[in-house]
C-alpha positions in Angstrom: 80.9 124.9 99.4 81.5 122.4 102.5 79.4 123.8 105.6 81.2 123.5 108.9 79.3 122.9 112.1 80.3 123.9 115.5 82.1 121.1 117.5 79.1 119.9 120.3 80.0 121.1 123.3 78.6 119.0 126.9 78.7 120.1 130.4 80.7 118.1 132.5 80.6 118.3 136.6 83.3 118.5 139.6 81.7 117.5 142.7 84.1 117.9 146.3 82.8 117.0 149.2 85.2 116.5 152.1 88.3 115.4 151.1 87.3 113.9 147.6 86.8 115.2 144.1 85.2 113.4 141.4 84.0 113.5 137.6 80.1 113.9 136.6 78.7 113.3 133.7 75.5 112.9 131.5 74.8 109.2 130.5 74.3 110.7 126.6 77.9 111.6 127.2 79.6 108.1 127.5 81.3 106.9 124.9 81.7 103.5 123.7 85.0 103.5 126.2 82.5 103.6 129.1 80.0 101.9 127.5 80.2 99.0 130.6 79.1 101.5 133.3 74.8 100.9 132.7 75.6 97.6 132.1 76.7 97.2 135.8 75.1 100.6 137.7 72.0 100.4 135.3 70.5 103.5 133.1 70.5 106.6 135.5 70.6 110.4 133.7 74.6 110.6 135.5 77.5 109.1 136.7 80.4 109.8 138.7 83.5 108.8 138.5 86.0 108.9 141.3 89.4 107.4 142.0 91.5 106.3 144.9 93.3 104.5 147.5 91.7 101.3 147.9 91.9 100.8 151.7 91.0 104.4 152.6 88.3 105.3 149.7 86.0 101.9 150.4 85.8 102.8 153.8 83.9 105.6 153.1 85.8 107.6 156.7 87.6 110.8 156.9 90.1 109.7 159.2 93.7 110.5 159.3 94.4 107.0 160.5 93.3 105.7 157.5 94.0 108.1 155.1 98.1 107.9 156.4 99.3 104.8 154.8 97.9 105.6 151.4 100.2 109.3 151.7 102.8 107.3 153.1 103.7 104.9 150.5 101.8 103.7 147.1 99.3 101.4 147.2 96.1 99.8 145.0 93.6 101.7 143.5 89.8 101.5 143.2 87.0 103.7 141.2 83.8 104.3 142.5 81.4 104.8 140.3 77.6 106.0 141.0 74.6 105.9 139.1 72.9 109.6 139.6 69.6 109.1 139.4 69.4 113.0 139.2 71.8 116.2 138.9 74.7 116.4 140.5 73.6 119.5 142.7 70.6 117.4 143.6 72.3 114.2 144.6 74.8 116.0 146.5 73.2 119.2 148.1 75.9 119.4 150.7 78.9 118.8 148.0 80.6 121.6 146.3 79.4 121.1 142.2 81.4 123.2 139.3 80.5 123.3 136.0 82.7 122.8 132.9 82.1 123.1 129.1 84.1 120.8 127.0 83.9 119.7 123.5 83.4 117.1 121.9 86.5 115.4 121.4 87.8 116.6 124.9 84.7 114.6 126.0 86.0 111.4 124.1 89.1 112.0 125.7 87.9 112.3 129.1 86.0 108.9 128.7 89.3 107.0 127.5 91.3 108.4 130.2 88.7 107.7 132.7 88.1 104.2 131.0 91.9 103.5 131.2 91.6 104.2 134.9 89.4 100.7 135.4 92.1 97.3 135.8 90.9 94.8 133.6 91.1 91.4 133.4 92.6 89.2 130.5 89.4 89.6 128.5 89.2 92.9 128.5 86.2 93.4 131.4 86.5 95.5 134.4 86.9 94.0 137.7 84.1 94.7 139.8 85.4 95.2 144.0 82.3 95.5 145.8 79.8 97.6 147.1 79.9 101.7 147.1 79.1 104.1 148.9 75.8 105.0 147.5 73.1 102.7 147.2 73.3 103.2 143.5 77.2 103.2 143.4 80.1 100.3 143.1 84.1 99.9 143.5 85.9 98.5 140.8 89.6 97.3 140.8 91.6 100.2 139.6 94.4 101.1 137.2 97.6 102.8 138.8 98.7 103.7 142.4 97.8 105.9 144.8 100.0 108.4 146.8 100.6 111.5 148.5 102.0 113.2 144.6 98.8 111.4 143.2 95.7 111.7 145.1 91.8 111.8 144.4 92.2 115.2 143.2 95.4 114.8 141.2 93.5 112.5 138.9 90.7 114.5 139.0 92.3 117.1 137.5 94.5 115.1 135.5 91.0 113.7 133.5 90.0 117.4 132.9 94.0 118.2 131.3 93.4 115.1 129.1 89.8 116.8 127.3 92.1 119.5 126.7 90.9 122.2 129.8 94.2 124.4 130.4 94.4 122.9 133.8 97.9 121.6 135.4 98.0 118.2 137.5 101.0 118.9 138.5 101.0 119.8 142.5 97.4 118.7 142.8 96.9 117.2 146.5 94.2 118.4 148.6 90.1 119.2 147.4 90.4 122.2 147.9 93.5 122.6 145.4 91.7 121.1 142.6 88.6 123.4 143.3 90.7 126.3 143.1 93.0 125.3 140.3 89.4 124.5 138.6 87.6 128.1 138.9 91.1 129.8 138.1 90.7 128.4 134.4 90.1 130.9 131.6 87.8 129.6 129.1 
């Protein structure tokens, strides 16, 4: 008689704050797809991932005079990645956190898509661009463009569609969108 076990589920996080949305989740959680992230962040408990226009997302401002070009037309994208050296609703007391269950091939999904998110070079590395935001944090060249049908939040939501949440992209500008379209999920 062959004995099945239940799939392993993990918690995964959505952190907003401002503007922004962006992908939490436990270091025991990365997959070999991600497995570059201590290497250059070091060993924290976390990570998030976030995505964006280049210009506007390194400079760390909520202005509208920055943010216009990157709605206006596409342009280069970065990731941002930060090393949480505890949980998410720690880190970021101010942000807005939500908390998702997905299994565990959603959860090898969600690292290839957000792995395939990183430019790489010839040899296969990721591109490091700098400096984040957070002490503990750093930019790296991304993979696709930016623009006003694909924001922050559009591929925030479009990493939760690929681990197989019933979540649409689709229409996915603003924060607050992907927040909503995020707690209006049956599970």
């Amino acid at each position: 008689m062959l004995l099945m076990l239940p799939a392993v589920a993990s918690e995964v996080h959505v952190t907003r704050y401002s503007w922004h949305t962006g992908i939490v989740i436990a270091a025991e959680d990365l997959t070999a797809a991600l497995d570059f992230v201590p290497d250059h962040l070091g060993e924290a408990p976390y990570y998030e991932f976030g995505w964006g226009d280049a210009e506007y997302y390194q400079r760390g401002e909520d202005s509208p005079w920055l943010m216009a070009p990157a709605a206006l037309w596409p342009t280069d994208s970065v990731m941002h990645v930060v090393a949480l050296p505890d949980h998410p609703e720690r880190y970021f007391p101010a942000s807005e956190v939500e908390h998702l269950t997905v299994d565990q091939e959603g959860m090898e999904a969600m690292n290839d898509f957000i792995a395939d998110s990183f430019a790489r070079t010839e040899d296969g590395a990721v591109e490091p661009g700098g400096p984040g935001l957070y002490a503990d944090s750093l930019f790296f060249t991304g993979e696709g463009r930016f623009h006003l049908r694909r924001t922050c939040n559009t591929w925030t939501v479009e990493v939760l569609a690929a681990a197989g949440l019933p979540i649409e992209p689709a229409g996915i500008i603003r924060a607050s969108s992907a927040m909503d379209a995020i707690r209006a999920m049956e599970l």
